[in-house]
N, C-alpha and C positions, 0 to 999 in steps of 0.2 A: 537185253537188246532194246535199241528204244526207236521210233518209228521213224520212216525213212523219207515222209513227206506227209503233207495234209493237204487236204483241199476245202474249202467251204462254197460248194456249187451245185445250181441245180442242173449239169447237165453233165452226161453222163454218152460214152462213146462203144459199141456193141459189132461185133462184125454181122453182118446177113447171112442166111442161108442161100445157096444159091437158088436162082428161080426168083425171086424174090424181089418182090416191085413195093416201097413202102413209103407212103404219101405224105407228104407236110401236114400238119397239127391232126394227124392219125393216130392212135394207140398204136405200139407194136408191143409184140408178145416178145419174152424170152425163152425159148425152149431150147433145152442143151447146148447152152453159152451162144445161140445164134439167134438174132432177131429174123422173125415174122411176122407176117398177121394176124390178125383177128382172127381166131376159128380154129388155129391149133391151140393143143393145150399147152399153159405155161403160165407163166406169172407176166404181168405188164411190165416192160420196162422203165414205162414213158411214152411220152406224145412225141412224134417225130419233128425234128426242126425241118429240116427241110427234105423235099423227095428226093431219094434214092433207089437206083433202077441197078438190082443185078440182076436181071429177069436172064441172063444169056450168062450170066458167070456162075464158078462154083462156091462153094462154102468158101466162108472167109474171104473171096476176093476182094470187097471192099470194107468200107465200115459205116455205121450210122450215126448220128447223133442224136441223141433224146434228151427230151427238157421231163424231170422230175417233178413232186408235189402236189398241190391239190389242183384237181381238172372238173372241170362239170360235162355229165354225161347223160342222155336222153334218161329217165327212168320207163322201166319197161311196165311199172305199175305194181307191182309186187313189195314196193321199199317203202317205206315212210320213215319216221321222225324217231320210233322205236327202234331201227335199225343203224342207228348211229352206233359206230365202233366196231359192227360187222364186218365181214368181207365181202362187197360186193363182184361180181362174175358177168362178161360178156355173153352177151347172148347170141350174136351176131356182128357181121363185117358191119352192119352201121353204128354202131360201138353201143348198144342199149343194154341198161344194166340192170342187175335180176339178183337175189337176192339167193337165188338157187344154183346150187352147182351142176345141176342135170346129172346127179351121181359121178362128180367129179369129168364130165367131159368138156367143161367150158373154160378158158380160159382167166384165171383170178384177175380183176382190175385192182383191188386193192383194198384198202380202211374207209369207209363211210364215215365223212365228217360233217356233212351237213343233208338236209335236203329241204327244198322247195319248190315250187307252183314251177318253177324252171326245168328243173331236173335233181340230179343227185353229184355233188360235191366227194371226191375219191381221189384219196394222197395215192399218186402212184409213185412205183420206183424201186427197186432191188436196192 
């Protein structure tokens, strides 16, 4: 069998969970094929291109779109320069990132590729 199309892009399309309010160049989480926010657990989809409001609908009633790859992210103070190729984790809705899993209840941002006096550099993306 041989494959049925390719893509080479960084953006990438998710339906919401219902309830669900999810803001331009915000991380949204993925948990159980439905985009959220920050603060459930899940893996980072991506940074949201533009907001999307199903605060009043259900699962799946619309969909989002996310832009993938490297993103920079507050560091919460716990990462440095050793921690390149780790996985870094959300700590919080203002997307700061932590080098700790809180025993797996934070949401995964992704691979640490870089870090600086800025912040921390995290390929995100399923």
């Amino acid at each position: 069998m041989s494959a049925i199309a390719t893509r080479d892009g960084r953006f990438r399309g998710y339906p919401l969970a219902g309830g669900e309010k999810l803001t331009a160049n915000k991380p949204a989480i993925l948990s159980n094929g439905l985009l959220v926010s920050v603060g459930a657990v899940g893996v980072c989809a991506g940074v949201m291109r533009e907001t999307v409001d199903n605060s009043q609908g259900v699962d799946k009633a619309i969909r989002g779109s996310v832009e993938i790859g490297e993103h920079m992210f507050p560091n919460s103070g716990d990462i440095n320069e050793t921690n390149v190729g780790q996985t870094a984790f959300f700590v919080d809705a203002t997307s700061n990132l932590s080098i700790d899993s809180a025993t797996n209840t934070r949401s995964t941002a992704g691979t640490i590729t870089e870090v600086d006096s800025r912040g921390v550099w995290v390929n995100l993306g399923v």
